[in-house]
N, C-alpha and C positions, 0 to 999 in steps of 0.2 A: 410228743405231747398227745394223752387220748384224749377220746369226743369229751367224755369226764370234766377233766382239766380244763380244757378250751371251755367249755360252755359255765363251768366253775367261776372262770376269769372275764368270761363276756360282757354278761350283760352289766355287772358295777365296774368295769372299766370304759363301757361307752356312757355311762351314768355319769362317774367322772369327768370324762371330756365334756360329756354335752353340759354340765354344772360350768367349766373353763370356757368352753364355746357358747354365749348364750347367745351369738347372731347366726349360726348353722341349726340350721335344719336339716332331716331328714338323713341323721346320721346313720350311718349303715356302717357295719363291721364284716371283712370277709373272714376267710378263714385264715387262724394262727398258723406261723413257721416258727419252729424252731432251729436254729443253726446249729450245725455242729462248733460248737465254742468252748471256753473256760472255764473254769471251776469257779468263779467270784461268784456273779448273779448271774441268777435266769434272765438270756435273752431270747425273747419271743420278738416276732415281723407280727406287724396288723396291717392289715392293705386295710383302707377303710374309703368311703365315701359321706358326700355331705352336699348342700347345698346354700351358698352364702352369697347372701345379693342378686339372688334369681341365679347365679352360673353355679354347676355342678363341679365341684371340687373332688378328685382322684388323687391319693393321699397315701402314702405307706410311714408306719411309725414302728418305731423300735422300744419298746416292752423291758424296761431291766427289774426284775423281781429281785429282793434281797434273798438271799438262801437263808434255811432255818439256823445251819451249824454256823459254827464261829468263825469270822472271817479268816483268808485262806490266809491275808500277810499280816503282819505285825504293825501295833499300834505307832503311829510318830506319836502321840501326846495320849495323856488320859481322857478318858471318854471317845474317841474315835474308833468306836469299832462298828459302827453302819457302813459298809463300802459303798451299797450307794448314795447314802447323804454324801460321803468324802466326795464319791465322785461328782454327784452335780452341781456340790459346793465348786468346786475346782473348774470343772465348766462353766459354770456363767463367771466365776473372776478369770478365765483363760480368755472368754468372749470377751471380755471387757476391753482385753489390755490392746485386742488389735490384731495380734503377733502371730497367730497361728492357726492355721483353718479346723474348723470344729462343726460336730453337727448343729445346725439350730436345737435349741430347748423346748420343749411344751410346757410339761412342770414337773415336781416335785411332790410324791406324797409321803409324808409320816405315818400316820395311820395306818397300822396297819391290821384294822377291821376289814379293810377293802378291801384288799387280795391276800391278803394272810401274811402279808410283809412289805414293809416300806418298798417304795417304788419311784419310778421318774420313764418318763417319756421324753423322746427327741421324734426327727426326723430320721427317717432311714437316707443313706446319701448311698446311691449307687456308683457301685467303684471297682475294682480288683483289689485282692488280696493276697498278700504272699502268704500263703501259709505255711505252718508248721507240721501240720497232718495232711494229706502228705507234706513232706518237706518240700519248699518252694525250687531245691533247686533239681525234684525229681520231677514234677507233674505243677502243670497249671501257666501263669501266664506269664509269669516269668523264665521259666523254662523255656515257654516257647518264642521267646521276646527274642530279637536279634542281638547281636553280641554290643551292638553302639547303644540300641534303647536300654540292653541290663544296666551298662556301667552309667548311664544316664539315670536312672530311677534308683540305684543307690547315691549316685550324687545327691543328686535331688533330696532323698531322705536327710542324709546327714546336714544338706544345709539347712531343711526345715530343724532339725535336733539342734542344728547352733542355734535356730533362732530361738526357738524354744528358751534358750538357754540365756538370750539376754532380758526377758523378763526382770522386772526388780521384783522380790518377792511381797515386800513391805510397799510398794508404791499397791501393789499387786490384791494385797491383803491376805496373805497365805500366814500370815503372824501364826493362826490359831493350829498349825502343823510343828510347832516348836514346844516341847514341854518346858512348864514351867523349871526355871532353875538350872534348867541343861543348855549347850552349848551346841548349836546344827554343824557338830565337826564329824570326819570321818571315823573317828573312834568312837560318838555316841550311836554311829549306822551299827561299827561292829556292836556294842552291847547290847541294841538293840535286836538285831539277827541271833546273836549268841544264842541269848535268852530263850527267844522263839523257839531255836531249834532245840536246844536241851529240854524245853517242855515238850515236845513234838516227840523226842528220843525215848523218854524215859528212860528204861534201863537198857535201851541198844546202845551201839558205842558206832559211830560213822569214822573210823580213824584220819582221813582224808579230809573229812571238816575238822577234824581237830589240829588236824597240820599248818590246814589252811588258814584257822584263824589266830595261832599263837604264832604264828610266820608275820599275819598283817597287824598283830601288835607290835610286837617287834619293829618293825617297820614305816613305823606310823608317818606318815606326811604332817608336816604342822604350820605349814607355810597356804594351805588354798582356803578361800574365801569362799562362805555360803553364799549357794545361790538356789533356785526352784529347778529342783532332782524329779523330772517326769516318773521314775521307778521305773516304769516299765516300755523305756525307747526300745523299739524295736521293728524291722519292715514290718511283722504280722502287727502291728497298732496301727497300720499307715493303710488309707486306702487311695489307690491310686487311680489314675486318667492318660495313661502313657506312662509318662516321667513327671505328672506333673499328680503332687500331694492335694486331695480333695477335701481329707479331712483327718484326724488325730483322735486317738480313743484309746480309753483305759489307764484309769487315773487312779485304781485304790492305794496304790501303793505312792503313792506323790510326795515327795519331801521337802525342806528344806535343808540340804543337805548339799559339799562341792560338787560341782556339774561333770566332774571326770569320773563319777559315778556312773550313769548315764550314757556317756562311751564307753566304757567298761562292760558294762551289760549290754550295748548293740554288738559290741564285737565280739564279746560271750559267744552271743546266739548266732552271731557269722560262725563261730566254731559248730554250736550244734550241730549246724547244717551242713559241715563240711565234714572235718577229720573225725568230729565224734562219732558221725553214722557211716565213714566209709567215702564219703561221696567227693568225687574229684569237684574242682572250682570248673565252671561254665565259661564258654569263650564269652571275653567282654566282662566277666565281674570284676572288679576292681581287690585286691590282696587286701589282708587285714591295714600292709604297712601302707597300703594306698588309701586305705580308706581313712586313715590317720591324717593322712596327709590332706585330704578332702575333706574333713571337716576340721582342720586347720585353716585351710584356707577361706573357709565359709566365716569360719569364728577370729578372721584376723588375730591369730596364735601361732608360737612358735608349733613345730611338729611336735605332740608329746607323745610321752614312753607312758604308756598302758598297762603295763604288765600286772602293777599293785591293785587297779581298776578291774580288770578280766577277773583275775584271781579272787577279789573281793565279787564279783560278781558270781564266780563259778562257788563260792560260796553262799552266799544268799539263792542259787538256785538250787544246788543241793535241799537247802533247808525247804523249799516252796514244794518239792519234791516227798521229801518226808510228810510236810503238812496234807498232798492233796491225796496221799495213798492212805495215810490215817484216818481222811474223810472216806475215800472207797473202801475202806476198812468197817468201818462204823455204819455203811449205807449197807452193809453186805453185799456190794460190787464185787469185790476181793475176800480172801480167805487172812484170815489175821496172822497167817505164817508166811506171807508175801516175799517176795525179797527186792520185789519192782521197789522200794524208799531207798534201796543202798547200790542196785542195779540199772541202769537206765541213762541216756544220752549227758542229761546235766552231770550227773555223777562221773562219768566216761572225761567228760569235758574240763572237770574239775582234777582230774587225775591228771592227764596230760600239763594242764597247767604247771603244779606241783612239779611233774617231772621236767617240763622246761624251765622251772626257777632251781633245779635240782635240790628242791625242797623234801627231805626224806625225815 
């Protein structure tokens, strides 16, 4: 972020709070972070100060700016395409239900006179991250974590992801993630991905998404029951305290949609980090078919076969893949002859797939 920017966003975002806080005083702003993070919305850190009740309040808040371009995932219903109304929509009814640790909310703004695009503020919750840049299982704290604390803090993950999972959607109020007329089944996720990605494509051809998703028609499951699809489970969503889950983030992609979705995509992204870039498993991490089995047992479930789930996963990231290199295309990040949309870990990830379903 330059000085530019920061002081752009300053002074009508402590205007805002202080219109939200009208018993603080002497609200003070330090200076903006920006994280190395995702392509959805700008996040910016405010360490801020204030005074409420005569005692000095020391305060860090998390900043999500809507980005200008079109969002990075696809619509669940018409009209959702702000990610972050979806998202803080989806946080205060996830706060509500109980179920699962989440930052506090501050608010919600539309307007977007005030920072030049819809916004929301939370609490910053200080935590560990596994991340994906670097990959968690080369550098950081998982890596340097003992071999009992890893496979602890992926248990730990997946039984927060069960729980996630028993939510009622409808008790919940997530109705408005269901288009009108359609059925929250696994073959309205595939038309809806398809779509996406053939806009995305235009006239390239991915043959490896094309494999993968006339393989999961074929295929189709018609037996599982909708339930509330995080989109995006994953460790790097989870910020941790040891082994123990402090808080859950990153909700544009949230569905109604079956929850073996969901596991599908966490163990997706156990592949990124493993086969796809090379990198052997770490003493103490728990196998893909352990991890199965550990959120089995979290989700009082038989042990289930994944394979349709991954696959369908290793497809929708192909496509998120295509969607963010057409953004660094259009930003002029990248050269528009890239080959990073059809090159790269998800695509790598997706290919193995295929070859262990010896889908050709």
């Amino acid at each position: 972020m330059t000085m530019n920017d920061d002081e752009a966003l300053r002074a009508p975002f402590r205007d805002w709070l202080a219109r939200r806080w009208t018993d603080a005083t002497e609200l003070e702003l330090g200076a903006f972070r920006m994280p190395k993070s995702g392509f959805s919305a700008r996040t910016i850190f405010v360490p801020l100060t204030y005074r409420r009740g005569g005692q000095l309040v020391e305060r860090q808040l998390v900043l999500r700016i809507e980005n200008p371009e079109p969002a990075i995932y696809p619509q669940q219903a018409p009209g959702l395409d702000v990610e972050i109304d979806i998202q803080y929509r989806s946080m205060q009814a996830l706060i509500e239900t109980g179920k699962v640790p989440l930052a506090p909310l501050v608010g919600y703004e539309a307007d977007a006179s005030i920072l030049g695009q819809p916004f929301f503020a939370m609490d910053f919750v200080q935590g560990d991250l596994m991340t994906e840049s670097p990959p968690y299982t080369e550098a950081g704290f998982f890596f340097e974590a003992s071999p009992d604390l890893r496979r602890r803090i992926v248990k730990r993950g997946l039984g927060t992801l069960a729980t996630f999972h028993t939510i009622d959607w409808r008790a919940a109020g997530f109705d408005w993630l269901v288009a009108p007329g359609e059925a929250p089944t696994v073959e309205r996720q595939i038309d809806v991905w398809e779509g996406y990605m053939r806009r995305e494509l235009g006239d390239r051809v991915h043959p490896d998404f094309d494999l993968g998703v006339a393989w999961l028609r074929r295929h189709l499951p018609t037996d599982l029951q909708p339930a509330l699809s995080w989109g995006d489970s994953r460790p790097g969503n989870m910020l941790f305290d040891g082994d123990r889950v402090l808080c859950i983030t990153d909700f544009e992609n949230i569905a109604v949609a079956p929850k073996e979705i969901d596991l599908g995509w966490w163990l997706l992204f156990d592949r990124t980090m493993h086969e796809s870039i090379g990198q052997t498993r770490l003493p103490g991490e728990p196998t893909r078919q352990e991890q199965r089995e550990l959120y089995a047992e979290a989700a009082g479930i038989r042990v289930p076969d994944t394979y349709y789930y991954e696959l369908l996963a290793g497809v929708r990231y192909a496509a998120i893949v295509v969607r963010v290199m057409n953004r660094l295309v259009a930003r002029g990040v990248l050269p528009a002859d890239q080959i990073i949309w059809r090159e790269n870990p998800a695509a790598a990830a997706l290919k193995q797939l295929l070859a262990k379903g010896g889908i050709t």
